[in-house]
C-alpha positions as CSV (number, residue, x, y, z in Angstrom):
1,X,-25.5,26.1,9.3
2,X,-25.1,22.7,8.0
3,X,-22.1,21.2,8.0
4,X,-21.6,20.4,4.5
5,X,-22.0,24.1,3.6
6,X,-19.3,25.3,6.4
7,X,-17.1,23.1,4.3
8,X,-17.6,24.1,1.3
9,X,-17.5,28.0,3.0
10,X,-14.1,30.1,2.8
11,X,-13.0,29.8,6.0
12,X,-13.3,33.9,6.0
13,X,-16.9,33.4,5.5
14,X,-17.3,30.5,7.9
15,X,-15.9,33.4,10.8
16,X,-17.6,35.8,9.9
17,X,-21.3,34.4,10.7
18,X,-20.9,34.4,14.5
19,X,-19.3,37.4,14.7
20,X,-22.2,38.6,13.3
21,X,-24.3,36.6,15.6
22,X,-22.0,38.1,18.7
23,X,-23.0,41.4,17.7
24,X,-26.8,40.5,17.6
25,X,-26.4,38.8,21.2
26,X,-25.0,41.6,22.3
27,X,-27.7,44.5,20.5
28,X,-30.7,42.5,21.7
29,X,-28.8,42.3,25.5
30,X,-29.6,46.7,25.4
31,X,-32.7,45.8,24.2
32,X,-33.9,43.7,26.8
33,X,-37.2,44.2,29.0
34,X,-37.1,41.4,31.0
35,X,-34.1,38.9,32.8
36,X,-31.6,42.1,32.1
37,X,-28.9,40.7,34.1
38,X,-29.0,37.7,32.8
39,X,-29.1,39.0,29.0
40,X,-26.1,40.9,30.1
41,X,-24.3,38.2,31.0
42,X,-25.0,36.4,27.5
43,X,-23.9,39.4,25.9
44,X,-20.3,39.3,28.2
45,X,-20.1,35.6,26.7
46,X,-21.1,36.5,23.1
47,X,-18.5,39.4,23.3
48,X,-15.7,37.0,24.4
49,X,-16.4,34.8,22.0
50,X,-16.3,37.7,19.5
51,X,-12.8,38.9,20.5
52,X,-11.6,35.4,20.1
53,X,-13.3,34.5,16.9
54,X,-11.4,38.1,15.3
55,X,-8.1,36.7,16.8
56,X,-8.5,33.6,14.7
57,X,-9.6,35.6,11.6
58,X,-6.3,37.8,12.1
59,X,-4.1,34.2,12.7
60,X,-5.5,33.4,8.9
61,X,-4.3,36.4,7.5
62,X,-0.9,37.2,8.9
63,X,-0.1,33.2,8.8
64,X,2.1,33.2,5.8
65,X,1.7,30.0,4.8
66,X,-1.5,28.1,5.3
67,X,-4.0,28.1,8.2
68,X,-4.6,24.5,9.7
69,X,-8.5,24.5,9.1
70,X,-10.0,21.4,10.3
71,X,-10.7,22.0,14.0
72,X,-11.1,25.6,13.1
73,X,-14.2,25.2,10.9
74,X,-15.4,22.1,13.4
75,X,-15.5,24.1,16.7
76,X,-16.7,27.3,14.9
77,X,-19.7,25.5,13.8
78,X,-20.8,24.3,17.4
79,X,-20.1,28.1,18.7
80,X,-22.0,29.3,16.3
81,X,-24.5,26.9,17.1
82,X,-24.9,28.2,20.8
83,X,-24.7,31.7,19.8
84,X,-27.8,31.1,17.9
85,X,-29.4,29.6,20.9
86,X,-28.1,32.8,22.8
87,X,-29.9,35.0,20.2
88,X,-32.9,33.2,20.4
89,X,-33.7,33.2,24.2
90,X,-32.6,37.1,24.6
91,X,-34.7,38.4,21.9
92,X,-37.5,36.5,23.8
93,X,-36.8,39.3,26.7
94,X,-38.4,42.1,24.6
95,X,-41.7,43.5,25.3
96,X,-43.3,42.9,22.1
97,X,-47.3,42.7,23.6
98,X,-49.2,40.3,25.8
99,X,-49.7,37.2,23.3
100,X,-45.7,36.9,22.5
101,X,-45.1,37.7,26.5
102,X,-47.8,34.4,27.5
103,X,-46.4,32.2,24.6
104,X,-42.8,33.0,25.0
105,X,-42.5,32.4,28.4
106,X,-38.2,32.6,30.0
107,X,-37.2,30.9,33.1
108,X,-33.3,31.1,34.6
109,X,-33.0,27.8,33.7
110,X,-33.1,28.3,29.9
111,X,-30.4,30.5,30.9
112,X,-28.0,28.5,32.6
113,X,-28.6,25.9,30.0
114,X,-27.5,28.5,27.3
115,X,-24.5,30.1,29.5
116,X,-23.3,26.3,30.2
117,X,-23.1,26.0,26.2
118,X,-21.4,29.4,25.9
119,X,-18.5,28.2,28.6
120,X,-17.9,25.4,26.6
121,X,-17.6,27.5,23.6
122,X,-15.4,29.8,25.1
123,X,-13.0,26.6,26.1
124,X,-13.4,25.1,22.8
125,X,-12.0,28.8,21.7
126,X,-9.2,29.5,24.3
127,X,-8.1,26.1,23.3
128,X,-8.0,26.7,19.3
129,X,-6.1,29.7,20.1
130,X,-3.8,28.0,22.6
131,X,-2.3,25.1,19.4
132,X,-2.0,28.5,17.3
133,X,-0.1,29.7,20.0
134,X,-1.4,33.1,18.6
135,X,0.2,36.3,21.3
136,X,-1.3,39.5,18.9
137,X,1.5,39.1,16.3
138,X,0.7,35.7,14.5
139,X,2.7,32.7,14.8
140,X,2.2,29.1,15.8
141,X,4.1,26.9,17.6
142,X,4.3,24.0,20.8
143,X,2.2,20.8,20.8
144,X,-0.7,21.2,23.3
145,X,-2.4,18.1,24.8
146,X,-5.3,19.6,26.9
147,X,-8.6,18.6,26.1
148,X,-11.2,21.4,24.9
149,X,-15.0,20.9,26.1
150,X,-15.4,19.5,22.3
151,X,-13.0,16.9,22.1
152,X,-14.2,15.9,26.5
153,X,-15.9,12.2,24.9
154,X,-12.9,11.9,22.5
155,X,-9.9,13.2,23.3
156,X,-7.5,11.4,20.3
157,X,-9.3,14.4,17.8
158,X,-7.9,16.9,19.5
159,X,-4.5,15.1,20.1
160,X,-4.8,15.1,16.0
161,X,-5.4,18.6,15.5
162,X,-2.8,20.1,18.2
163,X,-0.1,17.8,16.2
164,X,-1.5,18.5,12.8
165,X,-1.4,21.9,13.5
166,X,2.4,22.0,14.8
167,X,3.2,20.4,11.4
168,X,1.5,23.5,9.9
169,X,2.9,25.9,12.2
170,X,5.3,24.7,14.9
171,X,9.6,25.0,14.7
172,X,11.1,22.6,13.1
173,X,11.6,20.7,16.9
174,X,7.7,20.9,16.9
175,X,7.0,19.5,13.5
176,X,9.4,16.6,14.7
177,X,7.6,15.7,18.0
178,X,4.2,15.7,16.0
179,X,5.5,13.6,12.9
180,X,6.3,11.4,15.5
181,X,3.0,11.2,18.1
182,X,1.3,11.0,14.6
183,X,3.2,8.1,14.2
184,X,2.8,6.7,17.5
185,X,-1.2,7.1,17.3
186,X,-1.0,5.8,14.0
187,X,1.0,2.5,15.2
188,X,-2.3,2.1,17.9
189,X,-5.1,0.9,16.1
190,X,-7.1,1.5,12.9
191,X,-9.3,4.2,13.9
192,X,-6.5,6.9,14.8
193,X,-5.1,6.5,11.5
194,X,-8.8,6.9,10.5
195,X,-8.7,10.0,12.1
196,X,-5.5,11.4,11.2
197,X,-6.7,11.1,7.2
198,X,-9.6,12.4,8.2
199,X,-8.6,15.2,9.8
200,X,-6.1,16.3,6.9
201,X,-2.6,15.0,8.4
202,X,-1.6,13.2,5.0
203,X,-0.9,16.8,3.4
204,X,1.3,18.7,6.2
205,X,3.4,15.3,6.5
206,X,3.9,14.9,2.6
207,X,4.9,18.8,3.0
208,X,7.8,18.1,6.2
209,X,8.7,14.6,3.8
210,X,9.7,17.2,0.9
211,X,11.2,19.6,2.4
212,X,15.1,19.1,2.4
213,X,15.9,22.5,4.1
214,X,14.4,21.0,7.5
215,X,16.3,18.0,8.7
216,X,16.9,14.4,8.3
217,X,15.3,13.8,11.6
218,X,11.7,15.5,10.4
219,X,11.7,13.6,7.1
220,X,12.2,10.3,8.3
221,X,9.7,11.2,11.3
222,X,7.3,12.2,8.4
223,X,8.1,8.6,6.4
224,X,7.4,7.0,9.6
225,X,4.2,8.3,10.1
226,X,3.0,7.4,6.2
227,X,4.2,4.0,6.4
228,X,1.8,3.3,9.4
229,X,-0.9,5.0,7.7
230,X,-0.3,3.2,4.4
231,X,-1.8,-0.3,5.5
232,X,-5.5,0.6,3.7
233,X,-6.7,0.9,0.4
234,X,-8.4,4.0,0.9
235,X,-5.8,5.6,2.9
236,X,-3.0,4.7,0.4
237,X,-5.4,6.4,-2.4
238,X,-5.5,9.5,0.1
239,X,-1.6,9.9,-0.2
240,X,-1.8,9.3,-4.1
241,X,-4.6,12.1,-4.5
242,X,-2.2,14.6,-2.4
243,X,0.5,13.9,-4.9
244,X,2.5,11.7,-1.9
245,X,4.1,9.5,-5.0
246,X,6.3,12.3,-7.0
247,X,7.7,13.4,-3.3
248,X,8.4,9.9,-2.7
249,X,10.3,8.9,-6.0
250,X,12.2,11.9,-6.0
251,X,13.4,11.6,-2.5
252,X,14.3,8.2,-3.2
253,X,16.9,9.0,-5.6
254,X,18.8,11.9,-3.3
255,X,18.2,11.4,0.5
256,X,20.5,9.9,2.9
257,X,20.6,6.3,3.1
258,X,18.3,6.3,6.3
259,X,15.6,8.4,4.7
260,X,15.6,6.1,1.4
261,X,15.3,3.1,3.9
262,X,11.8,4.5,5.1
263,X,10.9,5.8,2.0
264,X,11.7,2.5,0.5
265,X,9.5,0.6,3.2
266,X,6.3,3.2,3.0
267,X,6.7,2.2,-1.4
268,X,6.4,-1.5,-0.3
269,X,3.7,-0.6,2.0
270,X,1.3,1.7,-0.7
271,X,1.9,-0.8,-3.5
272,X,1.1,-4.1,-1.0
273,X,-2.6,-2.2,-0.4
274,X,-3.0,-0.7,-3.4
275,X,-3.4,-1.3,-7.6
276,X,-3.6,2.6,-8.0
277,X,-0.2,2.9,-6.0
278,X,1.4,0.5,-8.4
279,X,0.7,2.1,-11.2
280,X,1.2,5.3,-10.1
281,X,4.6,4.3,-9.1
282,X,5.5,2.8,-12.2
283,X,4.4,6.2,-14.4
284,X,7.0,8.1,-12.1
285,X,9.6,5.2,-12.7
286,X,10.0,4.4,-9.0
287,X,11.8,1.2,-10.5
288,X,15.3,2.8,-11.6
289,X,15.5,4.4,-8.3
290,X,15.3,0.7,-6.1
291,X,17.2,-1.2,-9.1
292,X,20.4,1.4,-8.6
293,X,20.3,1.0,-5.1
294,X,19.8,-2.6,-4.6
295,X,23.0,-2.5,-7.0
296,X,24.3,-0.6,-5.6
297,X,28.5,-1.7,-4.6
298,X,27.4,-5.0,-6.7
299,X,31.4,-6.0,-8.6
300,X,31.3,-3.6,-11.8
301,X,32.7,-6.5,-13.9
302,X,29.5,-8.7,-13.6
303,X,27.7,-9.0,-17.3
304,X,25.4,-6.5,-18.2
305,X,21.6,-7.1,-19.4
306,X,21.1,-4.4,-22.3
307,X,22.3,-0.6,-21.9
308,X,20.1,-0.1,-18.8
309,X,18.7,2.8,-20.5
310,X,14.7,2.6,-21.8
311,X,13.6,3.3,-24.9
312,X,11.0,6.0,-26.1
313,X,8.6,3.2,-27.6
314,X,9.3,1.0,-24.1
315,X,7.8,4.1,-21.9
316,X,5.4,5.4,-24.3
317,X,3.7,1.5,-24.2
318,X,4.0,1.1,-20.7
319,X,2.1,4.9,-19.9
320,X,-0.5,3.3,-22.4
321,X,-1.1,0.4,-20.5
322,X,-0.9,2.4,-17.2
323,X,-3.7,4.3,-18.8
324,X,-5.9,1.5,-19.9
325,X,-5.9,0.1,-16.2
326,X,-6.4,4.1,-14.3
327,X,-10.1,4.6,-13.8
328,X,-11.0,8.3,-15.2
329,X,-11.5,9.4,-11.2
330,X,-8.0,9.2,-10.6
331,X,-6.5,11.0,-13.6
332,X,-6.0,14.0,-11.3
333,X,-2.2,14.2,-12.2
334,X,-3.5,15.9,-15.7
335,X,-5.7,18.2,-14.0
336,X,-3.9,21.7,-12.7
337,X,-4.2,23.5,-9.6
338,X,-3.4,20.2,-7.1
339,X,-2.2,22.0,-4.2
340,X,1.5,19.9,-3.9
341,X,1.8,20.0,-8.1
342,X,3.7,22.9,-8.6
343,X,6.6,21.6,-6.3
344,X,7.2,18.4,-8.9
345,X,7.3,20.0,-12.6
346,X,10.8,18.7,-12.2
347,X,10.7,14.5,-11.5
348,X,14.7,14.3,-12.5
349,X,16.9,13.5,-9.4
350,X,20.5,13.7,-9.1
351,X,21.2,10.9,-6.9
352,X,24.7,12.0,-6.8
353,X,24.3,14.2,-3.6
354,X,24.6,11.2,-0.9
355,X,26.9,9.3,-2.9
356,X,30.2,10.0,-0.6
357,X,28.0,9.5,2.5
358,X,26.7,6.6,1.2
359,X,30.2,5.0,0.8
360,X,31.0,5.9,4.7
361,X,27.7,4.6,5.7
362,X,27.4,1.1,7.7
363,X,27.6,-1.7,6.6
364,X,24.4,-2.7,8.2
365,X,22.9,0.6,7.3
366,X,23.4,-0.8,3.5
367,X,22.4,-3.7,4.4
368,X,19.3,-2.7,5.8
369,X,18.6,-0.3,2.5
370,X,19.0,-3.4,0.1
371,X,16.1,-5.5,2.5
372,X,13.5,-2.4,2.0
373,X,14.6,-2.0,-2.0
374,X,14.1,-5.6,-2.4
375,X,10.6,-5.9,-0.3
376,X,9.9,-2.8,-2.5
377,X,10.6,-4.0,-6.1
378,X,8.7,-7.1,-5.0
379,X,5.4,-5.4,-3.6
380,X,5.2,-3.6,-6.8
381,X,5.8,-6.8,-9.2
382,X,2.8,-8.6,-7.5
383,X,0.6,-8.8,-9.9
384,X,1.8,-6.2,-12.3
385,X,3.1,-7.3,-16.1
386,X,3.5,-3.5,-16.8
387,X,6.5,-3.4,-13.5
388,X,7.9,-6.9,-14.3
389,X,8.4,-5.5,-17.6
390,X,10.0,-2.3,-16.2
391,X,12.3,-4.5,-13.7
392,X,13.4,-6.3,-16.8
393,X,14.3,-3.6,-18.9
394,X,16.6,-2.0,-16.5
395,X,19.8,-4.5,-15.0
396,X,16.9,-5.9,-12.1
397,X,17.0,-9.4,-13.3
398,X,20.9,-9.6,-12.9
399,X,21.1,-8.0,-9.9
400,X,18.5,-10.0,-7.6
401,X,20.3,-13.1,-9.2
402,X,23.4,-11.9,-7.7
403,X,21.9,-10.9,-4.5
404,X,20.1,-14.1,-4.2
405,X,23.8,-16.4,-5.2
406,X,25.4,-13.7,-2.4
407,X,23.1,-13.1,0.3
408,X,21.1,-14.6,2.5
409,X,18.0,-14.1,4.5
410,X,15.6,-11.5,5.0
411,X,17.1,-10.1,1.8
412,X,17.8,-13.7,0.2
413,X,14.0,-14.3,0.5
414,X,12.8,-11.3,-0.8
415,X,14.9,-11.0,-4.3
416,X,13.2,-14.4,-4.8
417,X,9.8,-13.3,-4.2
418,X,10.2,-10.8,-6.7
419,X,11.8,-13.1,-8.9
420,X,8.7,-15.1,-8.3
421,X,6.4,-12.7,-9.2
422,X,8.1,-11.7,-12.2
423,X,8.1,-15.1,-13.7
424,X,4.4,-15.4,-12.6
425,X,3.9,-12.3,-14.8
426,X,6.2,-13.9,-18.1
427,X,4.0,-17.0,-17.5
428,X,0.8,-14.9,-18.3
429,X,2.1,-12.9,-21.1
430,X,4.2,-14.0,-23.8
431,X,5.5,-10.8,-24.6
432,X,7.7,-10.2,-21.3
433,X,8.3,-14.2,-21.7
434,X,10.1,-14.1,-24.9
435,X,11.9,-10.6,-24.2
436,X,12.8,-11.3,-20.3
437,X,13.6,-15.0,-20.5
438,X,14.5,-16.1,-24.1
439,X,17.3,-18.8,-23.9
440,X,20.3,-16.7,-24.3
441,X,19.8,-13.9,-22.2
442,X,22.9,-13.8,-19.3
443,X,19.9,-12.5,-16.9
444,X,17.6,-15.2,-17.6
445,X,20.5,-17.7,-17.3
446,X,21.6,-16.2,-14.1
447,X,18.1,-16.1,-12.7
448,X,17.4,-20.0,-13.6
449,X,21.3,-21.1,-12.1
450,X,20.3,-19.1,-8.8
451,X,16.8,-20.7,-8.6
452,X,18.3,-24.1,-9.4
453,X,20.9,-24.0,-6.6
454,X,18.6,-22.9,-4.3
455,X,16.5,-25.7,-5.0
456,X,19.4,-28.0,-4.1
457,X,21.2,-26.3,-1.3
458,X,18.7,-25.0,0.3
459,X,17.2,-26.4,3.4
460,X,14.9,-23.7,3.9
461,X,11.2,-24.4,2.6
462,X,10.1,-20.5,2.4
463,X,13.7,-20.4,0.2
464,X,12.6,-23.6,-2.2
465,X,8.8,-22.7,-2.6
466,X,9.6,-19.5,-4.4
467,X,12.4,-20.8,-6.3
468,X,10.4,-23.8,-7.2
469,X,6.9,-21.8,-7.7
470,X,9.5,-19.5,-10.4
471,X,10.7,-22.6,-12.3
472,X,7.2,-23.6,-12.7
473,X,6.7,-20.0,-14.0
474,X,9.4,-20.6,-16.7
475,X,8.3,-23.8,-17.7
476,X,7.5,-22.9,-21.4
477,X,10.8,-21.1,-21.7
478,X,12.7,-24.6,-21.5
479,X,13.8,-26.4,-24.5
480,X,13.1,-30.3,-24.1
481,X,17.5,-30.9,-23.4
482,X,17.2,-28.9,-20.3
483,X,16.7,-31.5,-17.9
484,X,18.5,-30.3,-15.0
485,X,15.4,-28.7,-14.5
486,X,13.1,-31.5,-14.2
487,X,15.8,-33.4,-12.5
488,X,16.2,-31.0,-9.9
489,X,12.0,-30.4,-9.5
490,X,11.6,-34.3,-9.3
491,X,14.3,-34.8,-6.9
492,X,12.0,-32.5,-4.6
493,X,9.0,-35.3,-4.8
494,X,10.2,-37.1,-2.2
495,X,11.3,-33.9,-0.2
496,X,10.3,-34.3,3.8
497,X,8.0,-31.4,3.4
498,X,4.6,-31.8,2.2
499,X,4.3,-28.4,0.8
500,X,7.6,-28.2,-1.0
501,X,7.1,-31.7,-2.6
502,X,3.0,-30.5,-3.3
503,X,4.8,-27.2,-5.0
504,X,7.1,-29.5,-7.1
505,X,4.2,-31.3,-8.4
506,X,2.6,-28.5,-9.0
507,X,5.8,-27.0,-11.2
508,X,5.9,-30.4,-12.7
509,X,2.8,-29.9,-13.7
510,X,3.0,-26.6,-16.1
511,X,6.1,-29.2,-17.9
512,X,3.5,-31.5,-19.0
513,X,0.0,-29.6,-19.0
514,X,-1.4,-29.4,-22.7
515,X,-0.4,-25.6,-22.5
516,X,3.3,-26.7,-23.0
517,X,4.2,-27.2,-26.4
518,X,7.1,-30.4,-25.5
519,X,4.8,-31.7,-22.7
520,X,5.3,-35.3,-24.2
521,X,9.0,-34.9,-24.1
522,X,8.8,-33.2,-20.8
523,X,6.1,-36.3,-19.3
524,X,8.8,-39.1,-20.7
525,X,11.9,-36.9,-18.7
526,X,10.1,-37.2,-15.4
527,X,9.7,-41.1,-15.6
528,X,13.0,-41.3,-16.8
529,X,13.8,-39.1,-13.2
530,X,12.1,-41.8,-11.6
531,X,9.2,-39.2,-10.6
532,X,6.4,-41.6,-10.9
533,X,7.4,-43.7,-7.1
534,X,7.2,-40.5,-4.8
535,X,4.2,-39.2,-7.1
536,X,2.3,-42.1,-5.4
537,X,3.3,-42.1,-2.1
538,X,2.2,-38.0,-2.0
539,X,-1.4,-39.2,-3.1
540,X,-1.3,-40.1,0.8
541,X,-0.6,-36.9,2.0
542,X,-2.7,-33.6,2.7
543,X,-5.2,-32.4,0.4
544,X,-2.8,-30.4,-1.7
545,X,-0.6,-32.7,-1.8
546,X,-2.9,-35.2,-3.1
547,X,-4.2,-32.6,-6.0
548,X,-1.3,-31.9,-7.6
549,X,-0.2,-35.1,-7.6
550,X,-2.9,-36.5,-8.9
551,X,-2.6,-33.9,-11.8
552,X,0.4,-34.6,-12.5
553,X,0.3,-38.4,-12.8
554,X,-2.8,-37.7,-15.0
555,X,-0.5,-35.7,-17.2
556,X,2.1,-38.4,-17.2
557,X,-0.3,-41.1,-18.3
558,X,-2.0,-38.6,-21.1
559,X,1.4,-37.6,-22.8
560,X,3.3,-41.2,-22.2
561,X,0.5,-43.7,-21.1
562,X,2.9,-46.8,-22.4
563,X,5.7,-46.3,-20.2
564,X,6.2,-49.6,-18.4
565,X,7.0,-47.4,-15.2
566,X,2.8,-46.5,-14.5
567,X,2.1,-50.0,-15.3
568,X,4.8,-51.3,-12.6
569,X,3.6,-48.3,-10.3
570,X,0.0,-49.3,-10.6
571,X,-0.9,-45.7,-11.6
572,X,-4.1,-47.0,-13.4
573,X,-5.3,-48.9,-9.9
574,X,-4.5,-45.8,-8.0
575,X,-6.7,-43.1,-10.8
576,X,-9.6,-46.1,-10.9
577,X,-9.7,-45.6,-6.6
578,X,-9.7,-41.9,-6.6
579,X,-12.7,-40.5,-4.6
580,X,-14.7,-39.0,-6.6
581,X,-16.1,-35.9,-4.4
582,X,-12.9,-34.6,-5.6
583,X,-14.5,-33.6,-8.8
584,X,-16.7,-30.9,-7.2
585,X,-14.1,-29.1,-5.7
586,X,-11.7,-29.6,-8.4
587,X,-13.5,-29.5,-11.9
588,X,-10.5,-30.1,-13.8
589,X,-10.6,-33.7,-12.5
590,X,-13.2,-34.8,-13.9
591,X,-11.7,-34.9,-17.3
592,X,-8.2,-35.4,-16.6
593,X,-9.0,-38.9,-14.6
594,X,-11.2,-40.4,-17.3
595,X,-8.8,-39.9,-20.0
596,X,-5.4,-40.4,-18.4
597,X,-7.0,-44.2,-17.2
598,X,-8.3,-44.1,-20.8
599,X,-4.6,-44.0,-22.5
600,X,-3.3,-46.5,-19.8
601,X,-5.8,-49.0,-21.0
602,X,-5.5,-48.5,-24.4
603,X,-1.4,-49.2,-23.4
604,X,-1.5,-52.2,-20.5
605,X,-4.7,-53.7,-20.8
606,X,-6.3,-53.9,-24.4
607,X,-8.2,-50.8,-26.1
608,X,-11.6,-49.7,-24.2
609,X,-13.4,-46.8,-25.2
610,X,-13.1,-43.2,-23.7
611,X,-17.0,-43.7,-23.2
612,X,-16.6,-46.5,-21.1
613,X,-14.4,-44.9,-18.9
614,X,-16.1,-41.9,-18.6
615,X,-19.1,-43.4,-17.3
616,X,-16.7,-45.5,-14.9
């Protein structure tokens, strides 16, 4: 029987074939003319096997929820396998006339060969009986860790199915202890968690996740356990196809504070390895969830961006452009009959039920819960216009500004990375742009204040680059009188490190690119800021260093090429030197050089044509 068929089988169906075969072993045993003893003892092993394979069948039927059926249909296969070998080589004991009897010729060794196979059949069985724990009245229960003849080359697969199948079967202690060896294997290497996907242990752990009536302990071993298996694409896409993100969402609203902190971590995890787990996220507004809790104890009498509520037409366009991103493969959520669907018709949550032990909780505890809401909201934001919108539209902007003026590291950094993210997504569509950051928004002006006095105070580069990468972001949402900003970005030019000073350039750069409407009035603000000085000295520093500022100066001398402070600087000497390999690894060069040396001519050193420089 191939193996694709047992699978697609009833597992009533995939039984009943060596049963059947048991019976044959054991008719063609009576039946035997030759090696009787020996077909007897085949037909002892074949009736074993028999007993055992009805004990399983009964286990399915009296279990009253559902049989764990992975290492059920695997070792059934490979016994029925052997019986068929059995069958074979005692029908060749029959008399059935000289030709078959000089053809078909039996020795003992055929038969040790086949009774060796039968043992290990009748191991592989005692042992699938033993993690059903089955004693002639049904039931399951305790972990077992011996190794059937099957699993003798690889013993991890049947560590997987003895926990899997606790987490089916076992007391609650037992679903506990095998959340956590799953997530112990799991923590190992890549091919357990291979395995544990493989073997169906994504479904019984989204099961112990959801159920409240079993303990605090099992749901935050079952979180565990999904966050180390979350670190794949296709493993991520495993626990969205088994309906893992309505369990998690709703959780995440009503749990206590230490479940929400793993649930929080395994949202970060999905939506760091996979676009499908984003957007699924977003369509059960996971966002309102993290925003209240990252809020959470924030002073009542801070100002408020909008009502905090979404409107119709706001949800309506974001499921549309959910929609227009979802491949049709994964629009299972519409299709019925999805073995976990029936337990989420309802994707409210109360969020009121831990509220008094949240209050009594530690303060680190809190703590800890704002660090995996924060790593959360800023996992989902990469790369997403659709969540940056939904961040915006709730009171998220306001309150990672306040977290990021109140706190300070790991939870400091990662407000501003999703603050970085979420201007990286305003800077590529207008829409969240004008609605998120328009100039008299309190949000938007709380954001840019916070990014600005990081910018200053802070002494921490992995603080200043995301702070300085989101005023870059932003740079078409200043008017040409906000100088501060450039002030503050140029002021960074000369910072000590490299990288900080390349990522000022680079901010610098979006001010004055041809993109920005005021780039003229921006390019005159930076000279003023005496920017030009440490824009020379980083063209002798590392490669990125030396890009951006080489942009940037070309920008300068395109949008306010008269400025006595490039002549004085001896920009035009330094753009005439540049090596010109760059140009292959930097297209954009080759056209900025030319024509920033171009308008510095025409301003310092008599008009020359754009020609003649671009043949230079």
């Amino acid at each position: 029987m191939a193996a694709m068929e047992i699978e697609d089988k009833r597992i009533e169906e995939v039984l009943s074939f060596p049963i059947l075969l048991s019976d044959r072993i054991r008719q063609a045993a009576d039946e035997a003319d030759f090696f009787k003893i020996d077909c007897a003892e085949v037909g002892k092993q074949a009736d074993r096997l028999c007993q055992m394979l009805r004990s399983i069948a009964r286990i399915n039927t009296s279990t009253t929820g559902s049989l764990y059926e992975r290492p059920v249909r695997r070792i059934v296969a490979d016994v029925s396998k052997n019986l068929d070998r059995g069958l074979t080589l005692v029908r060749k004991c029959k008399r059935r006339g000289i030709l078959r009897r000089v053809v078909r010729i039996v020795s003992t060794t055929d038969f040790r060969k086949v009774n060796n196979l039968l043992d290990s059949s009748i191991g592989d069985m005692k042992w699938l009986l033993s993690i059903f724990d089955y004693d002639g009245g049904g039931g399951g229960g305790g972990i077992v860790l011996s190794l059937p003849p099957i699993a003798s080359n690889d013993p991890i697969i049947s560590w997987v199915w003895s926990f899997i199948a606790s987490l089916y079967l076992g007391q609650l202690n037992d679903k506990i202890e095998a959340a956590n060896e799953l997530a112990s294997l799991a923590k190992d290497n890549d091919r357990n968690k291979k395995i544990i996907v493989e073997e169906g242990g994504i479904f019984p752990l989204l099961k112990l996740l959801k159920d409240k009536n079993s303990s605090p302990d099992a749901q935050t071993a079952a979180a565990v356990a999904l966050f180390y298996l979350a670190n794949d694409e296709e493993r991520v896409r495993e626990i969205v196809r088994e309906m893992g993100v309505p369990i998690i969402v709703l959780l995440l609203g009503d749990s206590p504070t230490r479940i929400q902190i793993k649930l929080a971590d395994l949202v970060a995890e999905m939506a760091d390895h996979s676009s499908l787990a984003q957007e699924e996220f977003a369509r059960e507004n996971v966002i309102r969830p993290l925003v209240t809790l990252l809020s959470y104890d924030i002073p009542k009498d801070e100002p408020k961006f909008g009502n905090g509520k979404q409107s119709i037409h706001s949800i309506v366009q974001i499921n549309k452009e959910l929609e227009k991103n979802s491949s049709g493969l994964y629009n299972y959520r519409r299709i019925p009959g999805s073995p976990l669907s029936s337990h989420y018709s309802d994707g409210s949550s109360k969020g009121v039920s831990y509220r008094k032990e949240k209050e009594n909780e530690k303060p680190e505890m809190k703590h800890q819960l704002k660090i995996s809401c924060a790593k959360a909201l800023w996992m989902l934001s990469k790369g997403s216009v659709v969540i940056s919108k939904r961040i915006t539209e709730t009171k998220g902007l306001l309150c990672l500004a306040k977290l990021v003026e109140r706190e300070e590291g790991e939870l400091q950094f990662n407000c501003l990375m999703t603050i970085m993210e979420i201007t990286a997504a305003a800077e590529s569509n207008a829409d969240l742009r004008r609605a998120a950051f328009k100039t008299n928004s309190p949000a938007a002006k709380a954001v840019v204040d916070q990014l600005l006095r990081v910018i200053k105070e802070s002494d921490d580069p992995t603080l200043k680059i995301p702070a300085v990468r989101s005023v870059g972001s932003l740079a078409r949402t200043f008017p040409a009188r906000e100088t501060r900003v450039i002030g503050s970005l140029v002021e960074l030019l000369s910072n000590g490190n490299l990288d900080v000073a390349a990522e000022a350039a680079a901010s610098l750069e979006k001010f004055t690119s041809q993109q920005n409407f005021l780039c003229t009035e921006h390019s005159k603000t930076i000279i003023e800021y005496r920017g030009v000085p440490p824009l020379m000295r980083l063209l002798r520093g590392n490669e990125r260093s030396k890009l951006h500022g080489l942009m940037l100066l070309c920008y300068l001398a395109s949008h306010a090429g008269n400025s006595e402070a490039l002549e004085q600087a001896r920009v035009f000497t330094a753009l005439e030197g540049v090596d010109r390999s760059l140009f292959a690894v930097h297209p954009e060069l080759k056209e900025l050089v030319p024509e920033a040396m171009y308008h510095l001519n025409v301003y310092h050193s008599g008009v020359l044509t754009e020609r003649q420089y671009n043949g230079h």
